[in-house]
ZANUVEX-385014 format. One line per field, with one value per residue (C-alpha): residue number from 1; x, y, z. Coordinates in steps of 0.05 Angstrom, whole numbers. Example, Ala and Ser with C-alpha at 12.3 -4.5 7.8 and 13.67 -1.06 7.14 Angstrom:
num c(1|2)
u c(246|273)
v c(-90|-21)
w c(156|143)
This chain:
num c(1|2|3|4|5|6|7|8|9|10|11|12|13|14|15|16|17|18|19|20|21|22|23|24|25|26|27|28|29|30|31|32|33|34|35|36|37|38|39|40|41|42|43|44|45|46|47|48|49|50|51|52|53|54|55|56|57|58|59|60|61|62|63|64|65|66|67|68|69|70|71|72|73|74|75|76|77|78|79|80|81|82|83|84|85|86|87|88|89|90|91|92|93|94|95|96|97|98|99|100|101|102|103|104|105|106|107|108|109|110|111|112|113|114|115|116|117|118|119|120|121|122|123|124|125|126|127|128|129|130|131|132|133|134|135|136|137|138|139|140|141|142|143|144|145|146|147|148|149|150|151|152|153|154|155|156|157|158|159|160|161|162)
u c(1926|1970|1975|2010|1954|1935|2009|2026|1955|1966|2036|2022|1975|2023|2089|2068|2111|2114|2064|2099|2107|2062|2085|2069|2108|2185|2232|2282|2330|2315|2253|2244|2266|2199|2227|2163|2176|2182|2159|2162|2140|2117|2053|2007|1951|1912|1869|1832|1796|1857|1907|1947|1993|2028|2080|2112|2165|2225|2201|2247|2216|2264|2255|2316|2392|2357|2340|2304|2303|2264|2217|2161|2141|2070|2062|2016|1994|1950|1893|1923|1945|2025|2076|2080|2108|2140|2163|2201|2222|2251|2322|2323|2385|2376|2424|2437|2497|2550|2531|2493|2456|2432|2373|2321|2266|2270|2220|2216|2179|2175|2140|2198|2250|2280|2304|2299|2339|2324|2340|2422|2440|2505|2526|2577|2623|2673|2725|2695|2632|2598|2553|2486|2428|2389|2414|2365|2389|2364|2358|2362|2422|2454|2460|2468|2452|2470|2453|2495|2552|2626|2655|2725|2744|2800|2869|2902|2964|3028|2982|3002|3071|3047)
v c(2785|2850|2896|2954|3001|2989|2995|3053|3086|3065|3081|3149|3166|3129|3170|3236|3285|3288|3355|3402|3399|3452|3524|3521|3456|3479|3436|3386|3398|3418|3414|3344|3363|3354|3294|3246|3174|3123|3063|2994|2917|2856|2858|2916|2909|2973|2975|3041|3049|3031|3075|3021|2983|2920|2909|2841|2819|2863|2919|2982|3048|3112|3178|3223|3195|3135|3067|3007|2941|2880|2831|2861|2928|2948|3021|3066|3147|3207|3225|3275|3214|3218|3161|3177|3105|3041|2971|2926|2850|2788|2817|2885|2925|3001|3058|3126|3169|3117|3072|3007|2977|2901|2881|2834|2884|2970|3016|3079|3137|3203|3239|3239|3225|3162|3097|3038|2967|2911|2843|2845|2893|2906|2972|2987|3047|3033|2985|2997|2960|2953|2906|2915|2880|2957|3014|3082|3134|3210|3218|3297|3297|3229|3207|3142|3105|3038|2982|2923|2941|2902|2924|2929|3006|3008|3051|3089|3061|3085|3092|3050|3082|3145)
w c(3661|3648|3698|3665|3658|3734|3759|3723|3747|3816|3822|3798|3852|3905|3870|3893|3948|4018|4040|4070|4147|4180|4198|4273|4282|4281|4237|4264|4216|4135|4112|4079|4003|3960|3916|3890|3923|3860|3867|3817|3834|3799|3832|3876|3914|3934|3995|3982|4044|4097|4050|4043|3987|3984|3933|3916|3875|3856|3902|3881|3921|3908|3933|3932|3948|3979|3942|3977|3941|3973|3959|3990|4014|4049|4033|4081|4048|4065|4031|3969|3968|3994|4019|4091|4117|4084|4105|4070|4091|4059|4057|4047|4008|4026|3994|4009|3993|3991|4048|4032|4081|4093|4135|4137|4153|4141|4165|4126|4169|4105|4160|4207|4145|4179|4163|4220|4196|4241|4253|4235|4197|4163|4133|4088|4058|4017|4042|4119|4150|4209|4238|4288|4308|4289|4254|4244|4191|4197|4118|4127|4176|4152|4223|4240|4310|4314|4374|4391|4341|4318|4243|4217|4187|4137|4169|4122|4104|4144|4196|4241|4250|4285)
């Protein structure tokens, strides 16, 4: 059975912005930007009533810098009805800014605008990479705080001389 009139329909009600945080609750940092999260599968299933998605095959959600590919991604949103929280598992490729990150598992929080890779995770920029059993990203600061860490960075050559 096609599903291109339901995907499309559905993922324009999931591909809407994050709402704005409230004006009593001080910011962290920026204020998340107000970029719609973009999402494309093989397959969705929609549970109205628990606000929740579940996307299979291909899974590519976007929203911003940052990419997430994987196999499968459960989607949770509000009522307007915006993305507030994403997982992905099955071997996850996440990308943002110039580092690419491998994990089996990512948890995407929009509220919070974090990124949590589980379960060895490797990240990579450029010729440099590092390795840890969890990584989280800040996506407004571009933070990173890894656990359990070994890599290899790339020296500049004539370095060593000094």
């Amino acid at each position: 059975m096609p599903f291109g009139p339901r995907l499309s329909l559905a993922l324009a009600l999931l591909a809407t912005t994050i709402a704005p945080r409230s004006l009593a609750e001080p910011p962290k940092a920026a204020p998340p930007p107000k970029e719609p999260v973009e999402l494309s599968a093989d397959q969705l299933d929609i549970d109205i009533a628990a606000k929740r998605a579940v996307l299979e095959g291909h899974v590519r959600l976007t929203k911003g810098a940052l990419v997430v590919r994987a196999p499968r991604v459960e989607v949770r949103y509000d009522e307007v009805p915006n993305v507030t929280w994403a997982k992905g598992a099955g071997g996850v490729v996440a990308e943002v800014k110039g580092v690419r990150a491998e994990a089996p598992e990512v948890e995407i929080d929009l509220a919070k605008q974090t990124l949590a890779l589980r379960g060895g995770v490797r990240l990579q920029r450029g010729a440099g990479w590092i390795s840890a059993e969890k990584a989280t990203i800040d996506l407004v600061s571009l933070k990173v705080s890894l656990s359990d860490v070994k890599g290899a960075l790339p020296v500049p050559e004539g370095a060593e001389k000094k």
